[in-house]
DOMAR-942814 format. One record per residue: x, y, z of N, C-alpha, C, CB in turn. Coordinates in nm, 3 decimals. Atoms other than C-alpha are relative to their C-alpha. Glycine has a CB too. Layout:
# residues N
ATOM      n_X      n_Y      n_Z     ca_X     ca_Y     ca_Z      c_X      c_Y      c_Z     cb_X     cb_Y     cb_Z
ATOM        X        Y        Z        X        Y        Z        X        Y        Z        X        Y        Z
...
***
This chain:
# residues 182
ATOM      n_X      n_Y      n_Z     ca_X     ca_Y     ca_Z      c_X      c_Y      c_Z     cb_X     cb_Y     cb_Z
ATOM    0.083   -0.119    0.000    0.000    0.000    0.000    0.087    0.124    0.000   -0.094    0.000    0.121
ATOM   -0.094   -0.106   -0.005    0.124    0.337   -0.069   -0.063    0.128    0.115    0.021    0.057   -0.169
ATOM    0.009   -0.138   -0.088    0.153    0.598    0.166   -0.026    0.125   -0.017    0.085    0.025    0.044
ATOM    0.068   -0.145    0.103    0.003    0.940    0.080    0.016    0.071    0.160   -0.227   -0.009   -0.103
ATOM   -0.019   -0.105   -0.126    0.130    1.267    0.305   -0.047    0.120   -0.101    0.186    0.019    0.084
ATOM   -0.017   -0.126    0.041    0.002    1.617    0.264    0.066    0.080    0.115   -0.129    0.055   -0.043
ATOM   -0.053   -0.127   -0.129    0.249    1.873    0.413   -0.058    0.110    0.028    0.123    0.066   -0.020
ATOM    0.057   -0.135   -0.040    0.064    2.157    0.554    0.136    0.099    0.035   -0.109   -0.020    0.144
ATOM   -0.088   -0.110   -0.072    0.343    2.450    0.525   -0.018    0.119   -0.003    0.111    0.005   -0.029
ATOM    0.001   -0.136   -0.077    0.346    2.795    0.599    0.054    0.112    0.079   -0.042   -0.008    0.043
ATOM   -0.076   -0.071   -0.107    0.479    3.067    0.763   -0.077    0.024    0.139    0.044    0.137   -0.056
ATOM    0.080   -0.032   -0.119    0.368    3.149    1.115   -0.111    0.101   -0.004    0.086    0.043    0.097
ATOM    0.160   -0.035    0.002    0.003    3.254    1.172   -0.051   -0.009   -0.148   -0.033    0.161    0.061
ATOM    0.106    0.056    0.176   -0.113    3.082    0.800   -0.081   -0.068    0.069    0.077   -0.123   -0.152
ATOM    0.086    0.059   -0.077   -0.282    2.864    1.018   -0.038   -0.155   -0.031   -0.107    0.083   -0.004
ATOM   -0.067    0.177    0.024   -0.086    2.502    0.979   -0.087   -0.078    0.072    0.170   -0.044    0.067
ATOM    0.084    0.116   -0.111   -0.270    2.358    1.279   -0.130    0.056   -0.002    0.057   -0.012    0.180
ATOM    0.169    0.005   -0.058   -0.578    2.501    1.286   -0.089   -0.055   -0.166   -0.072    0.220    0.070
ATOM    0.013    0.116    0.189   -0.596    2.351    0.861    0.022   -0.112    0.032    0.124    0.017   -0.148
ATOM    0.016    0.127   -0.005   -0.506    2.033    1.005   -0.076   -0.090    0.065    0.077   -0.027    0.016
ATOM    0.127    0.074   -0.069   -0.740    1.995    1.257   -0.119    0.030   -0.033   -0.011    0.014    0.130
ATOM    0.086   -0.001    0.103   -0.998    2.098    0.999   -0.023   -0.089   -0.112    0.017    0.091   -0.042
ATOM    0.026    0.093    0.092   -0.881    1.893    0.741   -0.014   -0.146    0.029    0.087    0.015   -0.082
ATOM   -0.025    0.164   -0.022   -0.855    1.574    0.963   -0.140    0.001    0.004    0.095   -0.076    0.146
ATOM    0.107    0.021   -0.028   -1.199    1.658    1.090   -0.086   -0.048   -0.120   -0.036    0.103    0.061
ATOM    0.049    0.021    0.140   -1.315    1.663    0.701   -0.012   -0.189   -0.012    0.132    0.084   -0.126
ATOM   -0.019    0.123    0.055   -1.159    1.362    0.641   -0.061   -0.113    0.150    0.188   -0.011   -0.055
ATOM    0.125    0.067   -0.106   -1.327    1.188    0.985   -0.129   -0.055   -0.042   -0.051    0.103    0.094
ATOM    0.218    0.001    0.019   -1.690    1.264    0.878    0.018   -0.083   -0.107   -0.126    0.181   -0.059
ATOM    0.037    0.046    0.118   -1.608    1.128    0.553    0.068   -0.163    0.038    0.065    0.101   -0.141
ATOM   -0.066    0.120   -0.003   -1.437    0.800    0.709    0.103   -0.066   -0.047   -0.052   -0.051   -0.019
ATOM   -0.087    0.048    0.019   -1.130    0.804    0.615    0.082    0.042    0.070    0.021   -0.005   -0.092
ATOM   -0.073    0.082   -0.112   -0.860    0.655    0.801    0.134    0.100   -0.011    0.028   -0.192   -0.035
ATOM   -0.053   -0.045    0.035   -0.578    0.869    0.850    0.078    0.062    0.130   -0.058    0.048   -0.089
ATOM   -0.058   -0.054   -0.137   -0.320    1.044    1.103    0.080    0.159   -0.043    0.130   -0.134    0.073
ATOM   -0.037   -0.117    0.036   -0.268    1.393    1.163    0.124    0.053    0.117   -0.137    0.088   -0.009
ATOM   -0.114   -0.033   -0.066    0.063    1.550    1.315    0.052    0.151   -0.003    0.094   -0.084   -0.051
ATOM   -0.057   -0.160    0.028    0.184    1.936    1.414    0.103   -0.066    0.046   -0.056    0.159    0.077
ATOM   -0.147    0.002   -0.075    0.580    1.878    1.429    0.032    0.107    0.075    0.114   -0.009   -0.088
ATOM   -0.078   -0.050   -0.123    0.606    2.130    1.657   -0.123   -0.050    0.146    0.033    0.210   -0.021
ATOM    0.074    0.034   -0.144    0.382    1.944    1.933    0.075   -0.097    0.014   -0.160   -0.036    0.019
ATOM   -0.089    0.105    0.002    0.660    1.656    1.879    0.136    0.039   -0.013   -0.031   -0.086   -0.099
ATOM   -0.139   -0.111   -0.015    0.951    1.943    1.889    0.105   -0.007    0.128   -0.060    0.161    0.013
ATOM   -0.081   -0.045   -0.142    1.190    1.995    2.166    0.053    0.125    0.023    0.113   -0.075    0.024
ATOM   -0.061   -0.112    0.042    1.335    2.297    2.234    0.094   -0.015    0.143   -0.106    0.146   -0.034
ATOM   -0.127   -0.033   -0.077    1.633    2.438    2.435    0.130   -0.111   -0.032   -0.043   -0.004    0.169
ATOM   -0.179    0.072    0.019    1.927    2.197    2.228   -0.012    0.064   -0.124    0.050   -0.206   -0.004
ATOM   -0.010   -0.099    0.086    2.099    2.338    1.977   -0.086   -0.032   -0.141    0.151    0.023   -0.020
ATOM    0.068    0.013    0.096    1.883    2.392    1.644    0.003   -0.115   -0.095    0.016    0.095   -0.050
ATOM    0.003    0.093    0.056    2.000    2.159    1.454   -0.003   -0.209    0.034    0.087    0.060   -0.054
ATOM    0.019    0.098   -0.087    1.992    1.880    1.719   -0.125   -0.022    0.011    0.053    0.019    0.111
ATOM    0.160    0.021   -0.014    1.633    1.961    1.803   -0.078   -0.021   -0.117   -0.066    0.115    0.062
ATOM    0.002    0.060    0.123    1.574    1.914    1.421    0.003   -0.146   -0.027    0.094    0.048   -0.057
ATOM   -0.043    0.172    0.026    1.703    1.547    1.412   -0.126   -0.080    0.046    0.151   -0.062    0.106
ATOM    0.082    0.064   -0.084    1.531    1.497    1.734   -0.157    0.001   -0.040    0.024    0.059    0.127
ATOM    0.124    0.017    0.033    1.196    1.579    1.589   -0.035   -0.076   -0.093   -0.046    0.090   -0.020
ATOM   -0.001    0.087    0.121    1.227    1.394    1.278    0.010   -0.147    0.066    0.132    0.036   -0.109
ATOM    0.004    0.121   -0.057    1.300    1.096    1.488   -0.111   -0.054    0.050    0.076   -0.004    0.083
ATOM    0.134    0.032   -0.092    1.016    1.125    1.698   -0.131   -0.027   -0.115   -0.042    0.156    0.120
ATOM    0.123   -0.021    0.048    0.778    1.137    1.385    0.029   -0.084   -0.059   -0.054    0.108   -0.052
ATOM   -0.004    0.127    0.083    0.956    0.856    1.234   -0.052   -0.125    0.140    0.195   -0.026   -0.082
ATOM    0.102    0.095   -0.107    0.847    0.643    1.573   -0.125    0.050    0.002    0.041   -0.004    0.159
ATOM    0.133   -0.081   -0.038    0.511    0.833    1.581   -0.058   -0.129   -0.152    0.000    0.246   -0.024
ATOM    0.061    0.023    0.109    0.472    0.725    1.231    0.040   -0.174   -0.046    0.048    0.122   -0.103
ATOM   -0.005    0.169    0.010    0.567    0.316    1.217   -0.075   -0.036    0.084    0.130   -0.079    0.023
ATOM    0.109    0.071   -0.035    0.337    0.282    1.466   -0.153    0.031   -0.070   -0.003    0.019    0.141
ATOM    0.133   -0.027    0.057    0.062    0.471    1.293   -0.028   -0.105   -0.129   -0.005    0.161   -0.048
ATOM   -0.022    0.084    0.076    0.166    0.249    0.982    0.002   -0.164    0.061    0.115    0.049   -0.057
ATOM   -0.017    0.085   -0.042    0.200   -0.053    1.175   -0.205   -0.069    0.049    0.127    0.043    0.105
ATOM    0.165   -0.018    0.005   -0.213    0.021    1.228   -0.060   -0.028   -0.087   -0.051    0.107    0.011
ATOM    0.107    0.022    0.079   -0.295    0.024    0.929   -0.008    0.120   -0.123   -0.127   -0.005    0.098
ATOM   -0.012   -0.156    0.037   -0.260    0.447    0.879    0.085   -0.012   -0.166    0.114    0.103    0.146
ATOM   -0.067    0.000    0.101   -0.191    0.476    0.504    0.016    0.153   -0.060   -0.062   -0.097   -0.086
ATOM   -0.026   -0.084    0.054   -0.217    0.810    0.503   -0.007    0.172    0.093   -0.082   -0.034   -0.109
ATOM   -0.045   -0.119   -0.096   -0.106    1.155    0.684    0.000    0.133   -0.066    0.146   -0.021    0.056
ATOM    0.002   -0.164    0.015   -0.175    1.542    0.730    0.084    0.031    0.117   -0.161    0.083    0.010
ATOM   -0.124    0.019   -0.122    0.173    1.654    0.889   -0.029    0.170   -0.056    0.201   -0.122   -0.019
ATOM   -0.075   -0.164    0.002    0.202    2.054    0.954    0.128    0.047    0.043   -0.069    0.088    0.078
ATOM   -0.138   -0.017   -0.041    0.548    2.199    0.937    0.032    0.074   -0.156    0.093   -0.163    0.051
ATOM   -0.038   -0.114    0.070    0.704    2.516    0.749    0.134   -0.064   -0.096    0.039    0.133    0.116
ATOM   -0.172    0.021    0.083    0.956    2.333    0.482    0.021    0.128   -0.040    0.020   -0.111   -0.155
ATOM   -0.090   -0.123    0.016    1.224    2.613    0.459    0.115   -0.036   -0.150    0.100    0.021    0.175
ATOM   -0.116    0.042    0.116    1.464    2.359    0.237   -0.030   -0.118   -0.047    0.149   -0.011    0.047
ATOM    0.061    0.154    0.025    1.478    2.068    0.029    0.059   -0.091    0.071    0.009   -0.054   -0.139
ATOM   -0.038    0.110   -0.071    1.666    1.913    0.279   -0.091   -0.027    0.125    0.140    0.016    0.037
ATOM    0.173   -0.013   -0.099    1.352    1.987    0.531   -0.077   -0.128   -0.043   -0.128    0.165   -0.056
ATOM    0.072    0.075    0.083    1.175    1.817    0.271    0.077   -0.153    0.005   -0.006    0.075   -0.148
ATOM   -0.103    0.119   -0.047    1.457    1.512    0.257   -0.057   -0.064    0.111    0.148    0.050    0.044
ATOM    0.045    0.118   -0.098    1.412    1.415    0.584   -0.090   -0.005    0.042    0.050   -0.024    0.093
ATOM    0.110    0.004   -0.007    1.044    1.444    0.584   -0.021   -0.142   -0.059   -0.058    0.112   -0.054
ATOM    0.033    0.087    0.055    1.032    1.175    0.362    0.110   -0.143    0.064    0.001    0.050   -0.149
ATOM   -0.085    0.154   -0.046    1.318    0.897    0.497   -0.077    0.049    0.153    0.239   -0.018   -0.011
ATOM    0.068    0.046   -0.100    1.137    0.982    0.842   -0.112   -0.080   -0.020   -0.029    0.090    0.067
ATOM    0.187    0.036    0.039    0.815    0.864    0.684    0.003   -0.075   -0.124   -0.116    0.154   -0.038
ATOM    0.007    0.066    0.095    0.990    0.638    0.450   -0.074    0.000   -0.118   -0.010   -0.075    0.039
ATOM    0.043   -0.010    0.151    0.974    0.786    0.119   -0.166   -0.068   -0.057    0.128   -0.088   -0.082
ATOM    0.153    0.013    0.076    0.565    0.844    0.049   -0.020    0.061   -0.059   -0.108    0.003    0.044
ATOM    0.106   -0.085    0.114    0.342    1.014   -0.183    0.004    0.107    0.060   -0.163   -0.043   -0.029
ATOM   -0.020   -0.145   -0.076    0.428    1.358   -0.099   -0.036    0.138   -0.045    0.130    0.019    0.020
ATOM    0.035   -0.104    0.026    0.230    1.650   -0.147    0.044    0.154    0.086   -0.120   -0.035   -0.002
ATOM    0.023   -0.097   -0.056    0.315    1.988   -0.021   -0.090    0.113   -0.013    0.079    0.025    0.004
ATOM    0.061   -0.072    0.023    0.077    2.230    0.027   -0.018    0.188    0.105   -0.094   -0.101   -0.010
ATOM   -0.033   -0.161   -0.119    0.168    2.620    0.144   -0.139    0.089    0.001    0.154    0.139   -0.080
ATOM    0.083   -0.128   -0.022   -0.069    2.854    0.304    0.032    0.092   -0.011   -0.043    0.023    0.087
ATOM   -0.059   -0.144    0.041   -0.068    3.196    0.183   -0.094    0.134    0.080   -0.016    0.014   -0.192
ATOM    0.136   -0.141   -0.098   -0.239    3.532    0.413    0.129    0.101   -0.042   -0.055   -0.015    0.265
ATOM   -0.047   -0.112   -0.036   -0.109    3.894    0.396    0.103   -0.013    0.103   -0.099    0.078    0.035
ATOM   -0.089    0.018   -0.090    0.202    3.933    0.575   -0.089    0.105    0.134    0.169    0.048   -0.067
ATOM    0.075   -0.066   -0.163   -0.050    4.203    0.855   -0.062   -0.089    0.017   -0.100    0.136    0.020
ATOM    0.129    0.036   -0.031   -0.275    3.921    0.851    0.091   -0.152    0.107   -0.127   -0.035   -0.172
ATOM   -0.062    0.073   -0.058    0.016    3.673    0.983    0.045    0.025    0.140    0.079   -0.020   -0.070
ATOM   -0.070   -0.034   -0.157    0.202    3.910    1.213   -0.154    0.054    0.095    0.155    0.169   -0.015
ATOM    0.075    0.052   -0.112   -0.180    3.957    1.383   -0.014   -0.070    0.080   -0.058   -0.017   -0.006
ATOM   -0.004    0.105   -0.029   -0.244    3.652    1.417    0.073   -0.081    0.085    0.001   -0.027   -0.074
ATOM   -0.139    0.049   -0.133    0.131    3.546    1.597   -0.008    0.151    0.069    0.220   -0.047   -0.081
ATOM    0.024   -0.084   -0.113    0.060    3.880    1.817   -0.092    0.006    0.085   -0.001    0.094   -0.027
ATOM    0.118    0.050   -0.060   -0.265    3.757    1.906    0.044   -0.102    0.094   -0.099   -0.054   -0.099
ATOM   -0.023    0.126   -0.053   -0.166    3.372    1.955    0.162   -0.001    0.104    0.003   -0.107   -0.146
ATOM   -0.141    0.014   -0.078    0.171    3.455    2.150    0.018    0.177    0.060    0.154   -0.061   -0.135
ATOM   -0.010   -0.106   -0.088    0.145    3.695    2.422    0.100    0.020    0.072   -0.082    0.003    0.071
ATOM   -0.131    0.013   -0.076    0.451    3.627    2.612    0.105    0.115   -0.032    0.067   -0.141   -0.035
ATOM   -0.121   -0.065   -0.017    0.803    3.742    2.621    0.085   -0.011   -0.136    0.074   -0.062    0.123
ATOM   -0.096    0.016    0.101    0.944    3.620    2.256   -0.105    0.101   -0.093    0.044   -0.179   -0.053
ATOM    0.092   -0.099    0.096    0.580    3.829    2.109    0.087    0.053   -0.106   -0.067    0.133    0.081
ATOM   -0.030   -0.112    0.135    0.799    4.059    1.858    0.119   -0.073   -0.068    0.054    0.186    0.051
ATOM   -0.075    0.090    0.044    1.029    3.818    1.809   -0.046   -0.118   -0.154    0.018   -0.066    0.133
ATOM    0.072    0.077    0.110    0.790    3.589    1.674   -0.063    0.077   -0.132   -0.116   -0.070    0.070
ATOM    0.054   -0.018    0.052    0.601    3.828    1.519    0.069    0.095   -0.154   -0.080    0.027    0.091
ATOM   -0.117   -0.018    0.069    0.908    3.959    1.319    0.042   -0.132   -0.082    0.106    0.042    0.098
ATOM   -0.018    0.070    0.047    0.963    3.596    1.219   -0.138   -0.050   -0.074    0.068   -0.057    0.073
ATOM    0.119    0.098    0.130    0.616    3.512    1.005    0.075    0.089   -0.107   -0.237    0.027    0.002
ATOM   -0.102   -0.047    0.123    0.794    3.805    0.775    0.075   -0.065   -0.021    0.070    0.102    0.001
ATOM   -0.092    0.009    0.040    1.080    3.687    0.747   -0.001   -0.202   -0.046    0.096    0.079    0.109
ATOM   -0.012    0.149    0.058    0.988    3.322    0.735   -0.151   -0.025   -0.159   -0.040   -0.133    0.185
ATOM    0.044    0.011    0.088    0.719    3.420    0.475    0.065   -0.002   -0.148   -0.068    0.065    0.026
ATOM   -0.049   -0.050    0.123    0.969    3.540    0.238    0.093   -0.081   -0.014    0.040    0.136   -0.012
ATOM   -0.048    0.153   -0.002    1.196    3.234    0.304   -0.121   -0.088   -0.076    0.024   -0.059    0.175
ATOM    0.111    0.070    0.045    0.902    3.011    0.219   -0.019    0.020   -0.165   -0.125    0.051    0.084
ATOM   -0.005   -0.015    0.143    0.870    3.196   -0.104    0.106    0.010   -0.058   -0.058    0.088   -0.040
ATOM   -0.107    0.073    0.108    1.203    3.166   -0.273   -0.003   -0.101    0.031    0.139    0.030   -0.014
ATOM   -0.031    0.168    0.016    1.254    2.813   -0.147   -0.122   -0.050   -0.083    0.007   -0.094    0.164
ATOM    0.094    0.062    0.066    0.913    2.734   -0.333    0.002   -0.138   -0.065   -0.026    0.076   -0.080
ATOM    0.001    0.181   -0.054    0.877    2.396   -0.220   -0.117   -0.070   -0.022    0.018   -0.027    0.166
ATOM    0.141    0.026   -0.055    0.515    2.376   -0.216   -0.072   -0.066   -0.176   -0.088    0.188    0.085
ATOM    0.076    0.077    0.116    0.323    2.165   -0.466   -0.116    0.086   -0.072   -0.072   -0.137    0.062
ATOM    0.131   -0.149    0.027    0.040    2.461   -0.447   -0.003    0.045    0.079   -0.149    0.000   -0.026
ATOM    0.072   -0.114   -0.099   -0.097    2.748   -0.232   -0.132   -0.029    0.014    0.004    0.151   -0.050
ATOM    0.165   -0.044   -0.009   -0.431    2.783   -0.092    0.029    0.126    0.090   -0.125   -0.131    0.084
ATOM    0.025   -0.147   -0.051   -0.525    3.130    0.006   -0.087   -0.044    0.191   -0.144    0.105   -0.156
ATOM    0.077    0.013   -0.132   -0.587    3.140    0.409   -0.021    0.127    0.092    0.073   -0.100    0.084
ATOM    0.038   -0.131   -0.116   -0.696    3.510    0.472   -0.111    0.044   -0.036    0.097    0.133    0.012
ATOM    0.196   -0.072    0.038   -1.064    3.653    0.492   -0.040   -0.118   -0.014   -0.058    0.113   -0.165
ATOM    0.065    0.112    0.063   -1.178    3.253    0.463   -0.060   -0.118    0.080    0.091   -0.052   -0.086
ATOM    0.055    0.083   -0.068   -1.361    2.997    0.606    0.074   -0.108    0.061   -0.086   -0.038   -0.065
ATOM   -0.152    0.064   -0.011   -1.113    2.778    0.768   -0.043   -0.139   -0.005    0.099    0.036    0.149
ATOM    0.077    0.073    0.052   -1.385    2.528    0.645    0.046   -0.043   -0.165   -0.125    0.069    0.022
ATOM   -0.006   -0.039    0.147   -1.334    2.612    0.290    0.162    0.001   -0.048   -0.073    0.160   -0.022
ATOM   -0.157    0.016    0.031   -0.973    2.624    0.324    0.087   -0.119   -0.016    0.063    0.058    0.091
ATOM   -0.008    0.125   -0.028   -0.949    2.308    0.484   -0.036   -0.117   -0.112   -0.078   -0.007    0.109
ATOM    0.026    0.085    0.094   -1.142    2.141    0.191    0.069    0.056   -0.129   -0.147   -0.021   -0.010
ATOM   -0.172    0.053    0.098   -0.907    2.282   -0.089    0.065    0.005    0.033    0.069    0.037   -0.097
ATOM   -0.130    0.117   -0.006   -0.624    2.131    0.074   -0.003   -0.051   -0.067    0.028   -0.089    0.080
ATOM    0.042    0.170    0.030   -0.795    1.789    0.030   -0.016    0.032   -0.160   -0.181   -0.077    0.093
ATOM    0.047   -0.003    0.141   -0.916    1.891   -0.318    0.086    0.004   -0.078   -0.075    0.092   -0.035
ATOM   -0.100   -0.036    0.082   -0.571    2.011   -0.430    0.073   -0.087    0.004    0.058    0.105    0.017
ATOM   -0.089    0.090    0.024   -0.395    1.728   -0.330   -0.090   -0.123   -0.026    0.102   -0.011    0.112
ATOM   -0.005    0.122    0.030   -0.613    1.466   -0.442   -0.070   -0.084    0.045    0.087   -0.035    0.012
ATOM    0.093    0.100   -0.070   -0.787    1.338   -0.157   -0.135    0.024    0.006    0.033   -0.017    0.127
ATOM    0.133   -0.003    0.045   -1.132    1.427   -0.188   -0.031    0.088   -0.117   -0.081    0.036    0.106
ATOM    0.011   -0.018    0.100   -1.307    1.494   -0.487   -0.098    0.169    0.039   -0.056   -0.142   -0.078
ATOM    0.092   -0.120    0.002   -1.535    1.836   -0.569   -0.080    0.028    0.059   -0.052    0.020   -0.072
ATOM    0.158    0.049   -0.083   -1.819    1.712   -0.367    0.010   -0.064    0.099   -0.098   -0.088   -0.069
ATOM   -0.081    0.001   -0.125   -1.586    1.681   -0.087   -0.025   -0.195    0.039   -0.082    0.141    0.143
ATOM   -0.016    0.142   -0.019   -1.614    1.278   -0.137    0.111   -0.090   -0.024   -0.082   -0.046   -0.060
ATOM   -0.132    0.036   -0.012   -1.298    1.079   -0.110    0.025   -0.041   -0.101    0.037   -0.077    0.088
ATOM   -0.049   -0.004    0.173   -1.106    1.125   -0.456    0.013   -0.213   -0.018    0.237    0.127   -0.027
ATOM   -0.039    0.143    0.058   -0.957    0.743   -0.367   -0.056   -0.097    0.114    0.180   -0.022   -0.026
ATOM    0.035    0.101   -0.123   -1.016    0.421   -0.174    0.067   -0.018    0.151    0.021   -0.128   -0.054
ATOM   -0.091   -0.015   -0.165   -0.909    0.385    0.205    0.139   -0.045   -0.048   -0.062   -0.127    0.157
ATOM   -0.131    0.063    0.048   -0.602    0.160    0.083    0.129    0.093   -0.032   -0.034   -0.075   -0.129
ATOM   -0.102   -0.088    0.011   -0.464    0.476   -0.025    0.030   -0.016   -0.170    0.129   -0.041    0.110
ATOM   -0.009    0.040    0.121   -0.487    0.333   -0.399   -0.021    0.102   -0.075   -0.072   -0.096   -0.028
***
């Protein structure tokens, strides 16, 4: 059986996780079988960057042989590919699958809201300095298989062209293919 991933990427406040727990929900109602993952809820932080990198990729390659070991033929993973080596070990964690990426696109005011809203703390301008700068990263590396537009929008409507753009459900939001992943 083949394995089918859509990457949900993005710069900060596109709204990676709140599209994936939309699009899993989609794909729920409609009964298909499937596992959804934000790599940064499987992140570590405080070792050095490129350590905590490894370490997450590790964790999603155990996350993800057991989900496969289930049965799971097919995954909505959110996470901002920056490079194609991002991309690289996306796929040997998750043993080289069907790999769609798909980038969210909003107004860069509609991002840095959004991370000034969702992050009140002490890094606030920090972060909110980094959806710029990781938006415009995002767009030269243009990694992404397609865009869907995620500002002014139903996060309903957004959520279903994902699925539509990559494949998995059809127009009439009914599942393009068979559970198998075929």
């Amino acid at each position: 059986m083949n394995t089918r991933v859509i990457v949900i990427s993005g710069s900060m406040g596109s709204g990676k996780t709140t599209v994936l727990g939309e699009a899993s929900d989609i794909l729920a109602h409609r009964s298909v079988v499937h596992s959804a993952i934000d790599l940064d809820a499987i992140g570590t932080s405080g070792l050095a960057p490129n350590d905590a990198k490894a370490l997450t990729y590790r964790n999603l390659a155990a996350i993800w042989t057991n989900c496969a070991a289930a049965g799971v033929r097919r995954l909505l993973l959110a996470e901002a590919i920056e490079t194609r080596d991002d991309l690289e070990q996306l796929r040997q964690a998750l043993q080289h699958p069907e790999m769609m990426v798909g980038r969210l696109l909003a107004d860069v005011a509609t991002l840095q809201a959004r991370v000034r809203w969702r992050e009140p703390g002490m890094l606030q301008e920090e972060f909110v300095q980094r959806a710029r700068t990781l938006d415009a990263t995002l767009g030269r590396a243009a990694l992404e298989n397609f865009t869907v537009v995620n500002d002014n929008r139903a996060i309903t409507a957004v959520a279903r062209e994902l699925l539509v753009r990559a494949g998995w459900i059809d127009d009439r939001g009914l599942p393009a293919v068979n559970q198998d992943g075929a």
